[in-house]
VMD Tcl script that draws the C-alpha trace (Angstrom):
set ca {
  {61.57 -7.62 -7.68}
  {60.94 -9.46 -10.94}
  {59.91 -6.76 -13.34}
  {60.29 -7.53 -17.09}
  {58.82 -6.80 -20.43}
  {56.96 -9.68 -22.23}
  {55.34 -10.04 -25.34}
  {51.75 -10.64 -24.82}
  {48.73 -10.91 -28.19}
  {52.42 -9.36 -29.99}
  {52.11 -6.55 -28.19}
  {54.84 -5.58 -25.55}
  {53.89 -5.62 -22.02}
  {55.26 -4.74 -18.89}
  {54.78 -6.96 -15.92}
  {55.73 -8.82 -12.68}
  {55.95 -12.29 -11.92}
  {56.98 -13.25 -8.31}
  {56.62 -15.97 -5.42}
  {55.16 -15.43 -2.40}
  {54.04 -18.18 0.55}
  {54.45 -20.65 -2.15}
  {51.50 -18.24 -4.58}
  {52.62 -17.09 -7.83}
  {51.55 -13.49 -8.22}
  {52.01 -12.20 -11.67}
  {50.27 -9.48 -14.29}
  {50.82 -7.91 -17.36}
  {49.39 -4.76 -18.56}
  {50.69 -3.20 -22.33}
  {49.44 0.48 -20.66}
  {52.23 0.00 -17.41}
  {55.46 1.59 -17.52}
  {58.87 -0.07 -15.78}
  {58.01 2.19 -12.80}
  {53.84 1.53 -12.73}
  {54.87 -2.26 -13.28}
  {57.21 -1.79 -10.08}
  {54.10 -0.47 -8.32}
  {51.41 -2.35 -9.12}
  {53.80 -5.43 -7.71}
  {54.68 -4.01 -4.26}
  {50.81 -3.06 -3.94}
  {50.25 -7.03 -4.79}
  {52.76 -7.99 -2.23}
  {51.32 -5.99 0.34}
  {47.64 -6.57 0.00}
  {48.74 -10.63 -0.41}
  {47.99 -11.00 3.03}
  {49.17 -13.32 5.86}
  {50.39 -17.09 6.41}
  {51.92 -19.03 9.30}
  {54.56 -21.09 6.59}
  {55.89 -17.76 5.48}
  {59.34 -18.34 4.95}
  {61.73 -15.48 5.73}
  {62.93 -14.64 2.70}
  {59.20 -14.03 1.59}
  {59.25 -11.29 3.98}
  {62.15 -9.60 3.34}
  {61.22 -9.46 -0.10}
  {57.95 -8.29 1.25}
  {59.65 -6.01 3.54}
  {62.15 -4.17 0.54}
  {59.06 -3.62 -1.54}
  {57.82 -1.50 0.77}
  {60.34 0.18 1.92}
  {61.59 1.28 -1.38}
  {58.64 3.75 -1.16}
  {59.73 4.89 1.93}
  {63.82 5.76 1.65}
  {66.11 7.19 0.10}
  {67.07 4.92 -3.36}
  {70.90 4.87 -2.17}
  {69.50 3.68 1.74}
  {67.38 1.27 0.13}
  {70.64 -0.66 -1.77}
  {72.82 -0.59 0.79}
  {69.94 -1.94 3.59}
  {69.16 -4.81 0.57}
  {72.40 -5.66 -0.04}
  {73.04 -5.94 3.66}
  {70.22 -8.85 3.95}
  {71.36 -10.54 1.16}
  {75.03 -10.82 1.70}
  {74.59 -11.46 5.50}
  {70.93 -12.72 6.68}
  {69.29 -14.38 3.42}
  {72.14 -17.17 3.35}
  {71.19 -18.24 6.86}
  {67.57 -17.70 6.85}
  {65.75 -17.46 3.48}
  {64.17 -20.91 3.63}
  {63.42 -21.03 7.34}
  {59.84 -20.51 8.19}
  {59.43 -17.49 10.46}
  {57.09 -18.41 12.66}
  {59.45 -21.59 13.47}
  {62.21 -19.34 14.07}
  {63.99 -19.49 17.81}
  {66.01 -17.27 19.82}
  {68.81 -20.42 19.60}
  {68.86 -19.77 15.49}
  {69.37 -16.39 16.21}
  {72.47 -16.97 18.67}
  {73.41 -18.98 15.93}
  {73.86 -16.83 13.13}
  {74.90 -14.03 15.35}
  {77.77 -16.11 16.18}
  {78.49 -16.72 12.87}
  {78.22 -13.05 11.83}
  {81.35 -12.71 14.15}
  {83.44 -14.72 12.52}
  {82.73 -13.49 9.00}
  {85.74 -11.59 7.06}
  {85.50 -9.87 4.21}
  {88.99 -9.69 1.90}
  {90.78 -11.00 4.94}
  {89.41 -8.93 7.79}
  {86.70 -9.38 10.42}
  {83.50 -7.60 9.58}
  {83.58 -4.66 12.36}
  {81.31 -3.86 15.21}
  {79.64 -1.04 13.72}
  {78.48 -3.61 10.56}
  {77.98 -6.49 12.73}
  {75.36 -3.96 14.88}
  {73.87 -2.39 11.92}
  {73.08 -6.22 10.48}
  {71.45 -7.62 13.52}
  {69.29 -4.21 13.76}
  {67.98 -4.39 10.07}
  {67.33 -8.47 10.57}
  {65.63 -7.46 14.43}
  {63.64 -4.36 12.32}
  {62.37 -6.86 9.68}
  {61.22 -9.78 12.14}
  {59.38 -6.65 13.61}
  {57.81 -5.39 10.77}
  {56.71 -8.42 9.44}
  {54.69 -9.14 13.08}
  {53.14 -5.49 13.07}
  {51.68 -5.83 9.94}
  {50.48 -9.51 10.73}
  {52.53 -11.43 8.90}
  {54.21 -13.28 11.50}
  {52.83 -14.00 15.06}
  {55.79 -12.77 16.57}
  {59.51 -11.71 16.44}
  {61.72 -14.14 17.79}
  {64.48 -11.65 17.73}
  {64.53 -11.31 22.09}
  {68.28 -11.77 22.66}
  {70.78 -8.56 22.54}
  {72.97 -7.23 19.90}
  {76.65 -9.19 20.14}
  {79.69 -7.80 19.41}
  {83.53 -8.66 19.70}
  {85.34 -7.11 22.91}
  {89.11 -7.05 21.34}
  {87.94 -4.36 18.52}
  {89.63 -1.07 18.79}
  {88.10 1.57 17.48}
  {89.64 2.91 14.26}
  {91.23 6.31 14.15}
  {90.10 9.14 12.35}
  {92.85 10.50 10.13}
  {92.15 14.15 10.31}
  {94.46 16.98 8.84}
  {95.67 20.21 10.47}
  {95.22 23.70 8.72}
  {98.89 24.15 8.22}
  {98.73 20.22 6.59}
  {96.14 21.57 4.46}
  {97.87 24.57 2.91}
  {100.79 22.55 2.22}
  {98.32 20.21 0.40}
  {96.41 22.50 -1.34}
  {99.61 24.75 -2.77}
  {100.41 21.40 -5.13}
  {97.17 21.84 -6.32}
  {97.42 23.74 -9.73}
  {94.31 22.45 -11.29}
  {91.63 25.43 -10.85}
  {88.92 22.62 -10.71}
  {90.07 20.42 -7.62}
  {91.62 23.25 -5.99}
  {88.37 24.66 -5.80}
  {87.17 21.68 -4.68}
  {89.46 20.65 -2.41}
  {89.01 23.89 -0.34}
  {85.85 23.35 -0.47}
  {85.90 20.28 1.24}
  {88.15 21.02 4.12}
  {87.03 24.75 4.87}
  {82.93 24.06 4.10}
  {83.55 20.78 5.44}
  {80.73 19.27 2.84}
  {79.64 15.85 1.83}
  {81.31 14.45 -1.13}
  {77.94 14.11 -2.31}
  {76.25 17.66 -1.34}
  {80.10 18.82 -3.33}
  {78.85 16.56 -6.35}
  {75.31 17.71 -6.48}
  {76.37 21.87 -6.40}
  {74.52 23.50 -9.77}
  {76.20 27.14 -10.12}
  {73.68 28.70 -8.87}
  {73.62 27.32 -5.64}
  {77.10 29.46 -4.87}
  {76.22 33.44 -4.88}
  {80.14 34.72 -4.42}
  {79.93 34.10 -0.39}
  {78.87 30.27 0.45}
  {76.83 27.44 -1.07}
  {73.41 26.49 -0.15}
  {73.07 22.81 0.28}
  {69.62 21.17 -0.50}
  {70.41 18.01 -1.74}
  {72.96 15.54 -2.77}
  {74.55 13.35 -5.51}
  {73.49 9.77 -6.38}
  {76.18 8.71 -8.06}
  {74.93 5.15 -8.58}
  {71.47 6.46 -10.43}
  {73.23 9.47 -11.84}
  {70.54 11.61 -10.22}
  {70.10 14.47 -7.04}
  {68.25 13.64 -4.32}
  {67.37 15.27 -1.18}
  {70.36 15.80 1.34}
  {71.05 12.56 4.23}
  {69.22 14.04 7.14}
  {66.51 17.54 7.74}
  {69.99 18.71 9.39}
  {71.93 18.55 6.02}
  {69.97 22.09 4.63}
  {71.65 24.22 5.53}
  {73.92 27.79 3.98}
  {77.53 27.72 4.52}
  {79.26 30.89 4.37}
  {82.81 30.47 2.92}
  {86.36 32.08 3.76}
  {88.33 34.33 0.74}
  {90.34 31.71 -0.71}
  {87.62 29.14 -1.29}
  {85.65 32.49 -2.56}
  {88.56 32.99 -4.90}
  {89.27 29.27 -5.86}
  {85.48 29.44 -7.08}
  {85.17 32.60 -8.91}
  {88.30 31.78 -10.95}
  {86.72 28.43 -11.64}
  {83.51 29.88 -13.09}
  {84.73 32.69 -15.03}
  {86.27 29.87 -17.01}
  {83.13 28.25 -18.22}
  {81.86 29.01 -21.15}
  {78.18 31.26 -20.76}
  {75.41 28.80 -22.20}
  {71.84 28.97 -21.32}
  {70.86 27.35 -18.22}
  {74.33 28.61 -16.95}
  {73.45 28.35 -13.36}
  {71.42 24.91 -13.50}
  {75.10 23.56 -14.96}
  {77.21 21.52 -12.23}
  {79.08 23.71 -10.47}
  {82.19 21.07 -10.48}
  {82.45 19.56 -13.68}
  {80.10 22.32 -15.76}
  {78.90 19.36 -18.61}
  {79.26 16.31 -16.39}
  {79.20 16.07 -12.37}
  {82.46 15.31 -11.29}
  {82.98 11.36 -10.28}
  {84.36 10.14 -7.26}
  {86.92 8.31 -9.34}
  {88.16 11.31 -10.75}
  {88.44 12.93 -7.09}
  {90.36 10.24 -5.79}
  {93.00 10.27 -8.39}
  {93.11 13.78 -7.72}
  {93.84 13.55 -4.23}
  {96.65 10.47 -4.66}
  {98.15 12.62 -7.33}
  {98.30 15.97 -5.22}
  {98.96 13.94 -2.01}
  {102.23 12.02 -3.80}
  {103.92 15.33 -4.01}
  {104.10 15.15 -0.23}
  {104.77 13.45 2.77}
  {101.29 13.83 4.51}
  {99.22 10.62 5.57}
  {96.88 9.34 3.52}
  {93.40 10.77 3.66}
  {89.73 9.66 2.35}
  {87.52 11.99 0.70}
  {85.61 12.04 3.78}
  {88.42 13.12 5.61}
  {88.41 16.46 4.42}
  {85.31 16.72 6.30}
  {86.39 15.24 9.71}
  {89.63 17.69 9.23}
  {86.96 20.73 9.11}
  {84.82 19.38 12.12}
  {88.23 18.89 14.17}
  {90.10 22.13 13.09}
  {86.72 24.11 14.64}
  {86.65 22.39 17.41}
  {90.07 22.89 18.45}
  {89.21 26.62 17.33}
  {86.53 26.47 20.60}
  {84.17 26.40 19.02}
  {81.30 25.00 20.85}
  {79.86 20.95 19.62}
  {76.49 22.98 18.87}
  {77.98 25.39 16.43}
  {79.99 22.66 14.83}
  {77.12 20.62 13.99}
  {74.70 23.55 12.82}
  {78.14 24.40 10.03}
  {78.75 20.68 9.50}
  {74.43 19.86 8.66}
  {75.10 17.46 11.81}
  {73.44 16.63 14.83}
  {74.93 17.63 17.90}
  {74.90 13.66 19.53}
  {76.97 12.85 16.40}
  {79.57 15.57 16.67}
  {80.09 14.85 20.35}
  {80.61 11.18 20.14}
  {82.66 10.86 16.88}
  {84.96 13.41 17.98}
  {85.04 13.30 21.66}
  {88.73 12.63 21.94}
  {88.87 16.41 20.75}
  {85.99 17.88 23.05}
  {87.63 15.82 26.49}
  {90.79 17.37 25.00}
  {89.21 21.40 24.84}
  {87.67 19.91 28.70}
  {91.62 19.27 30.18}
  {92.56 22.87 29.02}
  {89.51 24.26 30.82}
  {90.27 22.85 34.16}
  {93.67 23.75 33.26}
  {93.06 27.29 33.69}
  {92.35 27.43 37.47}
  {96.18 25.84 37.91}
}
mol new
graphics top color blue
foreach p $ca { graphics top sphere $p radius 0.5 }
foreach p [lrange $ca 0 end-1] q [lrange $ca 1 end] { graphics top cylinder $p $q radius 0.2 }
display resetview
């Protein structure tokens, strides 16, 4: 999008001034804001209509504009910068409807031999590139903008990749963690994490009143990027999660520290006058984890530790993924090493 304020009669205007099938579609109005200005352009793009010479990188532009309507903002930048790091180099000046399956097999082949810092891009980003190039080819024909998709041939990926292991940390790894913790903010935090087994974002996005002495409710998340909540990653994600003694505990202590202002519960429960970042977290975690000789963990870890300590608890994939705000499909294949694991000891038992 191309949305800037000009100066129009010496008056300041916003507006939008962009390219399409070789058209230049531009307005100004001094009555827009940056947000009606963003508007009024994707409703121009839309209702622009078709052509057979539209290039592709018309349509994704196209495409973007009106799907920011449609997702999530932090979905949106990560699908957009996905096209333009990996499809628009190949095919922003090719016409669409000259497109073939062979310029397809083309860049796919190419896709497998891009690094990034060194390292092969891996399957799961190689799939998740060709899917959002495949879903805008097929947008663009449903809404008659192309004649067809010339997407036909199947995803690719490379046979040699192993699939990367999940660090996940025991309870007994955990409590030697957590004891080095003496800061009543991130050991609140931190138990949070591993025994709520929460998104670093749902943690981030916690106001005080969201925790009533026995569990947090989660019904949305942190944008870090945009500094704003928004609604949790999936219907799954609302959810209550009831919380053991400690993490009880960790919290309390950690309130009854702030000072009482109004609006105390709309304050951030980590953090109280400013969310906690995910730079502060992380130097958190490497200064805690120095003091020991665990492996290294991600953030997200903490949450794959919860999922697998529950699991190995017996508690059923179901249960897991109603505590986690999961599905169950996503449970059972990211940890089925676990569940074929819990599957030995049951036939085990007729020995």
């Amino acid at each position: 999008m191309s949305i800037k304020k000009i100066v129009v009669n010496g008056e300041p205007c916003w507006s939008y001034d962009v390219m399409i099938n070789g058209h230049r579609l531009r307005k100004a109005s001094k009555k827009w804001s940056r947000k009606q200005a963003a508007e009024e352009e994707r409703l121009a793009i839309l209702n622009y209509g078709h052509s057979e010479k539209i290039t592709f990188g018309e349509l994704a532009q196209i495409y973007f504009t009106h799907k920011k309507a449609e997702i999530k903002e932090s979905s949106y930048r990560r699908l957009f910068n996905s096209c333009k790091n990996h499809i628009l180099p190949y095919f922003s000046e090719m016409v669409v409807n000259d497109l073939t399956n062979k310029d397809i097999e083309r860049w796919q082949n190419e896709l497998l031999g891009k690094t990034f810092k060194g390292k092969l891009y891996s399957n799961n980003t190689i799939a998740d590139t060709q899917t959002l190039l495949r879903s805008i080819l097929e947008w663009g024909y449903i809404y008659n903008y192309t004649a067809r998709n010339p997407f036909k041939s199947k995803n690719v990926h490379r046979k040699t990749e192993f699939k990367k292991e999940i660090v996940c940390w025991s309870k007994d790894q955990f409590d030697e963690f957590i004891q080095n913790v003496d800061d009543p903010l991130y050991n609140a935090v931190f138990r949070l994490l591993f025994c709520g087994g929460l998104r670093k974002g749902e943690m981030m996005a916690l106001n005080i009143e969201d925790y009533d002495g026995h569990g947090v409710n989660i019904s949305k998340t942190y944008d870090e990027h945009n500094h704003v909540t928004t609604p949790p990653k999936t219907s799954n994600s609302y959810r209550y999660v009831s919380l053991n003694k400690a993490t009880c505990s960790a919290i309390d202590q950690l309130i009854k520290s702030y000072p009482k202002t109004k609006d105390f519960g709309k304050q951030p429960l980590f953090g109280f006058y400013r969310r906690l970042s995910s730079t502060s977290l992380d130097r958190a975690r490497d200064k805690y984890l120095a003091l020991t000789d665990l492996p290294y963990i991600t953030i997200h870890g903490f949450r794959h530790s919860c999922c697998s300590h529950l699991l190995q608890q017996g508690y059923r994939a179901k249960e897991v993924s109603d505590y986690l705000g999961n599905t169950e499909e996503m449970v059972t294949r990211t940890y089925s090493h676990l569940i074929q694991n819990r599957k030995a000891e049951m036939a085990a038992t007729f020995e």
